[in-house]
C-alpha positions as CSV (number, residue, x, y, z in Angstrom):
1,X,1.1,30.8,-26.7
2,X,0.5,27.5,-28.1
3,X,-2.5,25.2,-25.8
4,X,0.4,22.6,-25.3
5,X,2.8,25.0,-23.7
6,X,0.4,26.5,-21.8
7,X,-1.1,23.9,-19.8
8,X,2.7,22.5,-19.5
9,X,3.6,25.5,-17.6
10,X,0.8,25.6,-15.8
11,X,1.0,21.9,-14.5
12,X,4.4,22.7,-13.2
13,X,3.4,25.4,-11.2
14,X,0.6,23.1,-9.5
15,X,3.1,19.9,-9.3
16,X,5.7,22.4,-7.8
17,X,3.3,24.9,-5.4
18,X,1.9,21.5,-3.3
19,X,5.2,19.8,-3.6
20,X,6.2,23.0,-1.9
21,X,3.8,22.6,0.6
22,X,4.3,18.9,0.5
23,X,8.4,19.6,1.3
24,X,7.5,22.3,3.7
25,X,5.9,20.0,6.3
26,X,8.1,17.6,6.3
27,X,11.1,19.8,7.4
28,X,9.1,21.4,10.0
29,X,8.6,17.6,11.8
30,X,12.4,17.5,13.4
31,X,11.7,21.2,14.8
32,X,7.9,21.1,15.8
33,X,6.7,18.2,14.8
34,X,3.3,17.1,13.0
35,X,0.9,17.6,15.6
36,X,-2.4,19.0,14.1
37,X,-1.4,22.7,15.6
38,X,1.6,22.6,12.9
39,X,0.0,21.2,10.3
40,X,-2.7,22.9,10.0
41,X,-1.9,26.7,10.3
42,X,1.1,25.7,7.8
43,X,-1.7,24.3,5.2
44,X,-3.8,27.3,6.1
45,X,-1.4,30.4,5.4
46,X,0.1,28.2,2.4
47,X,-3.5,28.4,1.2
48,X,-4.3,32.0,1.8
49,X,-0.9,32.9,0.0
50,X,-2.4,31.3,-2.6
51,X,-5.7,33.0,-2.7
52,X,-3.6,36.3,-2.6
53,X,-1.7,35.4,-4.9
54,X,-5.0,34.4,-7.6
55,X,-6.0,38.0,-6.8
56,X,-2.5,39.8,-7.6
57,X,-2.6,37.9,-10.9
58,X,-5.8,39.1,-11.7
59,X,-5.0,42.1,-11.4
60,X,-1.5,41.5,-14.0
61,X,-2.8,43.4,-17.5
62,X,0.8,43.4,-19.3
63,X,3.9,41.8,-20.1
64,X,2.3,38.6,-19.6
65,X,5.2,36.1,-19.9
66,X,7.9,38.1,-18.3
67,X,5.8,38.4,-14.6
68,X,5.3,34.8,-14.9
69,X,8.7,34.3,-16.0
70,X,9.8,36.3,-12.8
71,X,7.3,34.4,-10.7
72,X,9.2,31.3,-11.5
73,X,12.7,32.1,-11.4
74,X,11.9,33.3,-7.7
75,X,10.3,30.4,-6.5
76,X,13.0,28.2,-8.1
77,X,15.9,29.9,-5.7
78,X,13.0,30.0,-2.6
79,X,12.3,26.1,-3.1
80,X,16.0,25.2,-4.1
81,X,17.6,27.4,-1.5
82,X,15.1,28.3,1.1
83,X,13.4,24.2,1.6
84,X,17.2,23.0,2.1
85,X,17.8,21.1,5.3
86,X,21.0,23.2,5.9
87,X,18.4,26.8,5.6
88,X,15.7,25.1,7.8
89,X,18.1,24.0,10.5
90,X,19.8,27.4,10.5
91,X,16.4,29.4,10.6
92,X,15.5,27.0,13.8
93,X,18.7,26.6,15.6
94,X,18.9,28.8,18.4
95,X,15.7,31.1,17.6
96,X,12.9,30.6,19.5
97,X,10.6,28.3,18.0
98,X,7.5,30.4,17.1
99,X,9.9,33.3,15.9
100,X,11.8,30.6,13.5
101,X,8.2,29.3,12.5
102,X,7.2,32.7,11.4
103,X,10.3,33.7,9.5
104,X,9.8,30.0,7.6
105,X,6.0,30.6,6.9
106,X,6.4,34.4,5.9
107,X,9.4,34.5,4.4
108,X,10.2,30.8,2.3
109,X,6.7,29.3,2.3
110,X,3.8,32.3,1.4
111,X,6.1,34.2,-0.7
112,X,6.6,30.9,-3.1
113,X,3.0,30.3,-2.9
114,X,2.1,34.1,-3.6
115,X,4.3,34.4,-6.5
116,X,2.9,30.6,-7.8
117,X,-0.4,31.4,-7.1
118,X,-0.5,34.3,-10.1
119,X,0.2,31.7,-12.9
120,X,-3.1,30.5,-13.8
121,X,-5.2,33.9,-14.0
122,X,-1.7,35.4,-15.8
123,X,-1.8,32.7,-18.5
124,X,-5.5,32.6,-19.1
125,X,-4.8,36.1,-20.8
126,X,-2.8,34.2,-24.1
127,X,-5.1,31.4,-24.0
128,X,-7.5,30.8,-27.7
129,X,-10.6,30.1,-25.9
130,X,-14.2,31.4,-27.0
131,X,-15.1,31.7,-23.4
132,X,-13.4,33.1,-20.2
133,X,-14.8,30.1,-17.8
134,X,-13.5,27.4,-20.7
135,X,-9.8,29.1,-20.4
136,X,-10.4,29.4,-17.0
137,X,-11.9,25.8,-16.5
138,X,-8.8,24.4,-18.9
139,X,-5.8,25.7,-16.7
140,X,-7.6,24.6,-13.4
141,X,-7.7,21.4,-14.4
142,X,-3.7,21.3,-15.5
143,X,-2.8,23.0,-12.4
144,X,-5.2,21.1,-10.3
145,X,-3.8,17.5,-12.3
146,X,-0.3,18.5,-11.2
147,X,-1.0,19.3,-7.8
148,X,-1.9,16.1,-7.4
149,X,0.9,14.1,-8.8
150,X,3.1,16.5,-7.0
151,X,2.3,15.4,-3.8
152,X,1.7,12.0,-4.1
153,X,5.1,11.4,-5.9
154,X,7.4,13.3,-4.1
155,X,6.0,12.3,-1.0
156,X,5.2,8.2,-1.8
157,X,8.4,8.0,-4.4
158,X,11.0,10.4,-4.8
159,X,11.5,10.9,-0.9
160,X,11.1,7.7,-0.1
161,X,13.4,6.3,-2.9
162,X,16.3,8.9,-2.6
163,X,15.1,11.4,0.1
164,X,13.5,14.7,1.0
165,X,17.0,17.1,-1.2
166,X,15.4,15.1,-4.2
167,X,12.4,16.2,-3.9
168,X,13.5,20.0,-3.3
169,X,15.8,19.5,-6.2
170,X,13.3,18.0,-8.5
171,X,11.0,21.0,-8.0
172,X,13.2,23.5,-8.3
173,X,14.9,22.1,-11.7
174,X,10.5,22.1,-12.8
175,X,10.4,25.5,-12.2
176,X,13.7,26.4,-13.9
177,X,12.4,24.4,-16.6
178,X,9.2,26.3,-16.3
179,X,11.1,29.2,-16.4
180,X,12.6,28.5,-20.0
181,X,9.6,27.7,-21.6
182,X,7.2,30.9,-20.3
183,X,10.1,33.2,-22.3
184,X,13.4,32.7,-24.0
185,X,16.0,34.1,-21.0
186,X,18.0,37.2,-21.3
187,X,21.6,37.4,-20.5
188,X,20.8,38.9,-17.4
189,X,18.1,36.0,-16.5
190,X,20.4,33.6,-17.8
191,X,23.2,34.4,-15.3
192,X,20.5,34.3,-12.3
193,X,19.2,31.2,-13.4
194,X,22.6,29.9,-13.5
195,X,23.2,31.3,-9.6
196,X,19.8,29.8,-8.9
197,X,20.5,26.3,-10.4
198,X,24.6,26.6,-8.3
199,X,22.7,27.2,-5.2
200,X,20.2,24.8,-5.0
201,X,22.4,22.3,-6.2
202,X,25.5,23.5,-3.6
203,X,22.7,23.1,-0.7
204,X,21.0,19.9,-1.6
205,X,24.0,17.8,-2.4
206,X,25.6,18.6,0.5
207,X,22.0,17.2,2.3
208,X,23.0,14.4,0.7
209,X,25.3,13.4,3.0
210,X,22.8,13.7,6.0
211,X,20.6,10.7,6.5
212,X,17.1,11.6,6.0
213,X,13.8,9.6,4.6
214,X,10.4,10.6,4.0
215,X,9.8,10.5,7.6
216,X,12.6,11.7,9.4
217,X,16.0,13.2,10.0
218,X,18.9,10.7,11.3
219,X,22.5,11.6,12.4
220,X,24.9,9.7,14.8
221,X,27.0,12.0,16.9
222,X,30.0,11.3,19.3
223,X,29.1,12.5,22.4
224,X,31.2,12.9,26.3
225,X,29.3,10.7,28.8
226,X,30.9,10.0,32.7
227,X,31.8,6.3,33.1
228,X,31.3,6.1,29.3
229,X,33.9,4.7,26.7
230,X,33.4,6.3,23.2
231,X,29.6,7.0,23.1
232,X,27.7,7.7,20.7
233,X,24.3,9.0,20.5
234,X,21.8,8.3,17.9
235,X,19.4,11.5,16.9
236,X,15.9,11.6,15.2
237,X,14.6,14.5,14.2
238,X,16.8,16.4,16.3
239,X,16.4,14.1,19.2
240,X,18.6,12.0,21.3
241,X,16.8,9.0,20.4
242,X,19.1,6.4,21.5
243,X,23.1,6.1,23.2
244,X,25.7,3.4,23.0
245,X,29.4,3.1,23.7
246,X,31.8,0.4,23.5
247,X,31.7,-1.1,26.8
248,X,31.7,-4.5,27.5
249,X,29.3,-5.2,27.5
250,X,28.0,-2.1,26.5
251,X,26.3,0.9,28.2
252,X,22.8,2.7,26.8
253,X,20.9,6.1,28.0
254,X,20.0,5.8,31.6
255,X,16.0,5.6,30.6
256,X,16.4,2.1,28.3
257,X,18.8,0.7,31.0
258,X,16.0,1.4,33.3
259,X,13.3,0.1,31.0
260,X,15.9,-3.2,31.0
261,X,16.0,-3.7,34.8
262,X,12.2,-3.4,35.3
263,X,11.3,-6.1,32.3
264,X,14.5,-8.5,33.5
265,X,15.0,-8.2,37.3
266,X,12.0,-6.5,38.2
267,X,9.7,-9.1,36.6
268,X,12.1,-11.4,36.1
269,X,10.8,-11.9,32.2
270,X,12.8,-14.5,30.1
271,X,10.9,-16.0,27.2
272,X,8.6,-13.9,26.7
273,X,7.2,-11.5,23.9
274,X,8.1,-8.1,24.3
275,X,6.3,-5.0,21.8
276,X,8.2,-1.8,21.0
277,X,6.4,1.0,19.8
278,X,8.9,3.1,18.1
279,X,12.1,1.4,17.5
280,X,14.8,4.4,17.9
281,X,18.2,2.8,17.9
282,X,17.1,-0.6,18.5
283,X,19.0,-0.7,22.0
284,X,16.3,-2.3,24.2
285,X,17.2,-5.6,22.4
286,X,20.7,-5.3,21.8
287,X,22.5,-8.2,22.9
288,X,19.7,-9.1,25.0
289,X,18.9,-12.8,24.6
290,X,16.2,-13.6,26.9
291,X,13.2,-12.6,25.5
292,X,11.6,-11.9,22.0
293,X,11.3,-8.3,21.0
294,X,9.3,-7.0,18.2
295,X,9.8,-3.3,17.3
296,X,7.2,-1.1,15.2
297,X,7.9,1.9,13.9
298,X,6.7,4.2,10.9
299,X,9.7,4.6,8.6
300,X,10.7,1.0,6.8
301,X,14.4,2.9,6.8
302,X,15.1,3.2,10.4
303,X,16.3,-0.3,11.0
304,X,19.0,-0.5,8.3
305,X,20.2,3.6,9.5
306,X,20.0,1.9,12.6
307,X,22.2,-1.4,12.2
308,X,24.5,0.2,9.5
309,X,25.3,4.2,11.4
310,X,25.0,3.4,14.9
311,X,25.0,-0.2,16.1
312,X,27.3,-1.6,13.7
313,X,25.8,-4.8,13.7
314,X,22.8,-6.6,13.5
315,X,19.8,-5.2,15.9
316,X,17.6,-8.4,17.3
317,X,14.1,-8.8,16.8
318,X,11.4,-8.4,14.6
319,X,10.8,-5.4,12.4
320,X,7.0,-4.4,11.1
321,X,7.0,-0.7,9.4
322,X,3.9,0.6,10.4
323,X,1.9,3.4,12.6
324,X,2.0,2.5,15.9
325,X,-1.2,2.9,15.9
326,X,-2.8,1.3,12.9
327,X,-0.4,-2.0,14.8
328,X,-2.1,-2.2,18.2
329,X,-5.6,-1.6,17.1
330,X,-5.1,-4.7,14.1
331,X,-2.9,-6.8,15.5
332,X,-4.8,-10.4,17.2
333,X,-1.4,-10.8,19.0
334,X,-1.0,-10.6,22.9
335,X,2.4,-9.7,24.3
336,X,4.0,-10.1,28.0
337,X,5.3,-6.5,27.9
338,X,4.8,-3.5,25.9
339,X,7.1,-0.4,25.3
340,X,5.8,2.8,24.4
341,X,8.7,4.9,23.2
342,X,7.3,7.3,20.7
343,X,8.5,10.8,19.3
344,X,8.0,12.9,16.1
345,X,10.2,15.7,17.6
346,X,12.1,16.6,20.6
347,X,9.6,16.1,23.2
348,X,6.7,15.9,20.7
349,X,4.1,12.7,20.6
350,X,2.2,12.6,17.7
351,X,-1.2,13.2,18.6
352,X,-3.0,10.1,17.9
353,X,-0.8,8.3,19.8
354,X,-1.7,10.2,23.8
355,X,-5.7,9.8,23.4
356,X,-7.5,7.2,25.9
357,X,-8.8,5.5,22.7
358,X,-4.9,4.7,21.8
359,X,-4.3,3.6,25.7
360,X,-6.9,1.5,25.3
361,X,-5.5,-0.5,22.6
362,X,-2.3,-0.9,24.0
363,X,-4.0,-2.9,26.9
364,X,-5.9,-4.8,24.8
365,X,-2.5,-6.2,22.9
366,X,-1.3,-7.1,26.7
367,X,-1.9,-10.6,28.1
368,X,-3.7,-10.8,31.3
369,X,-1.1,-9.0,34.0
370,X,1.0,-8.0,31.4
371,X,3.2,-4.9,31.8
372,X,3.3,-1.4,29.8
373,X,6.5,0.6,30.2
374,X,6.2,4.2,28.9
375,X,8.7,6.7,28.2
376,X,7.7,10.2,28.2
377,X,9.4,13.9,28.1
378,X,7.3,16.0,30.7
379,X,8.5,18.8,32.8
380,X,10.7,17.2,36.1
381,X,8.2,18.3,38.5
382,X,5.2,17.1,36.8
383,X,3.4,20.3,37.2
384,X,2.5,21.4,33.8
385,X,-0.7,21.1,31.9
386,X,0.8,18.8,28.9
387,X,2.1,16.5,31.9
388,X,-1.1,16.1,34.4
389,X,-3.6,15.5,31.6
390,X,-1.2,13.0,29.7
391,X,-0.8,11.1,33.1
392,X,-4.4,11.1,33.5
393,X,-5.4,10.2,30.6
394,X,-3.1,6.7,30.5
395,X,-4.5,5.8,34.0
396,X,-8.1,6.3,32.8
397,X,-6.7,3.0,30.4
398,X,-4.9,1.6,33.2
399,X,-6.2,2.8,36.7
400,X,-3.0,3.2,38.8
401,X,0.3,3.7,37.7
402,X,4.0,3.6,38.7
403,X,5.6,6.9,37.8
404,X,9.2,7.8,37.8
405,X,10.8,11.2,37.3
406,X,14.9,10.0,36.1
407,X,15.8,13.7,36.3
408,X,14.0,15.6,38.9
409,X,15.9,18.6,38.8
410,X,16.0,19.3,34.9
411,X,12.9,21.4,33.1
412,X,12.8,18.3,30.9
413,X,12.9,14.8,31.7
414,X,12.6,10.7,31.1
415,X,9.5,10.1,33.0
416,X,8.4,6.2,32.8
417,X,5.6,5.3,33.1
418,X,4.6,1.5,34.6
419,X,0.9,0.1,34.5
420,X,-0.4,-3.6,34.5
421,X,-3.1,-5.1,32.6
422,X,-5.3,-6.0,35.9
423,X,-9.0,-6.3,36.3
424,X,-10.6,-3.4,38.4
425,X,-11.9,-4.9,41.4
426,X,-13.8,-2.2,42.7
427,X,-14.2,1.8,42.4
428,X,-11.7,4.0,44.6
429,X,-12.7,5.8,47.9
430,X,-11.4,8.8,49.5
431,X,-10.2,8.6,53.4
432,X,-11.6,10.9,55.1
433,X,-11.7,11.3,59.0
434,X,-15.6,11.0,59.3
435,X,-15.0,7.3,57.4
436,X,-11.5,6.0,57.5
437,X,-11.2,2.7,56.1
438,X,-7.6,2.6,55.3
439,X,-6.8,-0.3,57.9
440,X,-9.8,-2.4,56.6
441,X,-8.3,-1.9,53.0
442,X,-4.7,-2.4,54.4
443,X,-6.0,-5.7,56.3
444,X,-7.7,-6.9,53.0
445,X,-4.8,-6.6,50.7
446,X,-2.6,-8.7,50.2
């Protein structure tokens, strides 16, 4: 085999193998989210598929080009087929999470990587070299080069451009491509091809007509809502992110019209600067002309999805795309209010953003007395683990906090969260009845 064609082939299978990977995260985020407990099993068994897959090449001694030729036309239909939003969604919906994460990881995911992973020691059998470690060495680097532009281009152009069905589509044509140039096709491998090329294309068109970015999945739904005319709910990643009917004026989910009543007859704010971390559907602002909002949220998208797909119209305030994060800890800017609003996945917060050190920030960014509002999806009876320690950790930020439960009775609810950017005056006690100081404390206060 020519040098040229070679290390052509084997460039594809790296570009295609972490694109895989690469394409592979990202549809887990509206299922399971990003959190460092998804990421980084996924990156691990992709990896030991990989490994496994080096050794099973190794061990290939004949019929060089038509194994490899194999290898690729199966990962084209597992890439094409099994990385479609429409597979994903259907593996997930209504299968218990860590079962549906299983049948992705062992039976889309590894097998692609397996069957990928034999390239390289395959091919170094028809390469001219005078030494093994030069042929060796040689198709490293190819693969290694196209790894590399795999995943920064699908992830920083193609599914930011046109979206993640690009990306699957792109890879999967590679490896077809791949495909034609390892061996000339067979009527037989010409017809599956053909299938291959029908089903990845059938699946991935038809994604086109969902609404999704590098970042996440959006939808807008109709939905049936008591004392509601003609809702609509806006979902992210799976998530009822934001509602709106066409009331007027109109109605929202019973957690921002909450958030709404503390920040304008609670406190009373008019003219004043109000922070949104995470924008979802833009409805704390909507048609609220008292004060100036400014929203931050990762995906630069979200605001046109937003103004074109569910509010119809124009949403108020400012706009900055950037981690939440990243925005608090840079910014010199102090705000009146601040409202933390921020999901990956269903009830998932990325990970960064429920440490002390994040809490911390968000206080900073407040002026003195200023207010943050959080929303957060905990159990209704605030008894779980994931609940306690989160509350805990904001009021080591904060000391005390307002906490309300909106649905007491459901496993899963709106909790929000209210603390003030106050000074500590002085360390808590414990009343006991040896030393009960509650009525000094009670006379003292005002």
């Amino acid at each position: 085999m020519p040098a040229h064609l070679l290390f052509a082939i084997v460039f594809i299978e790296g570009y295609c193998s972490l694109g895989a990977e690469i394409i592979a995260l990202r549809r887990l985020i509206p299922h399971i989210g990003s959190s460092i407990v998804v990421t980084a099993p996924t990156i691990g068994f992709f990896l030991l598929a990989l490994a496994l897959g080096y050794h099973s090449g190794s061990r290939v001694a004949t019929n060089y080009r038509a194994v490899v030729a194999r290898n690729f036309m199966i990962s084209a239909a597992l890439l094409g087929g099994g990385l479609a939003a429409t597979t994903v969604n259907a593996i997930f919906n209504g299968t218990q999470v860590a079962f549906a994460y299983l049948i992705f990881i062992g039976g889309i995911l590894c097998p692609l990587a397996w069957l990928l992973g034999q390239t390289v020691p395959i091919l170094t059998n028809l390469m001219l070299a005078q030494r093994s470690g030069e042929a060796a060495g040689r198709a490293l680097y190819w693969s290694t080069l196209g790894s590399f532009l795999g995943s920064v281009t699908l992830s920083l152009v193609v599914m930011q451009v046109f979206g993640v069905w690009a990306a699957v589509l792109l890879g999967m044509l590679m490896l077809i491509g791949g495909t034609l140039l390892v061996q000339r096709p067979t009527p037989g491998m010409a017809a599956v091809l053909v299938a291959v090329v029908a089903l990845g294309l059938g699946l991935n068109l038809r994604d086109r007509t969902r609404i999704d970015t590098a970042y996440a999945d959006y939808e807008v739904q109709p939905v049936a809502r008591d004392g509601m005319l003609d809702p609509r709910v806006f979902v992210v990643n799976n998530q009822s992110a934001s509602l709106i009917d066409s009331s007027q004026p109109p109605l929202y989910a019973r957690y921002v019209q909450h958030i709404r009543r503390i920040l304008l007859d609670d406190l009373g704010f008019g003219g004043r600067e109000i922070l949104v971390l995470g924008a979802g559907g833009f409805t704390l602002s909507h048609r609220e002309p008292l004060n100036r909002y400014t929203f931050v949220d990762i995906d630069p998208k979200i605001r046109a999805i937003a103004e074109r797909e569910f509010l119809r119209e124009p949403a108020a305030g400012e706009f900055i795309a950037t981690d939440a994060r990243r925005f608090v800890a840079d910014t010199a800017n102090e705000y009146d209010a601040l409202v933390v609003d921020v999901y990956s996945a269903r009830t998932s917060i990325p990970g960064h953003l429920v440490t002390r050190e994040f809490w911390a920030d968000t206080r900073r960014v407040l002026k003195p007395g200023g207010a943050m509002i959080a929303n957060l999806i905990l159990d209704g009876q605030l008894a779980s683990p994931y609940a306690r320690n989160l509350l805990a950790t904001i009021e080591s930020a904060y000391g005390r906090c307002a906490v309300e439960v909106l649905y007491k009775s459901a496993p899963r609810s709106n909790v929000l969260v209210t603390c003030f950017a106050v000074k500590d005056t002085e360390a808590t006690k414990i009343y006991v009845d040896e030393r009960n100081r509650a009525d000094i404390d009670s006379a003292r206060s005002p």
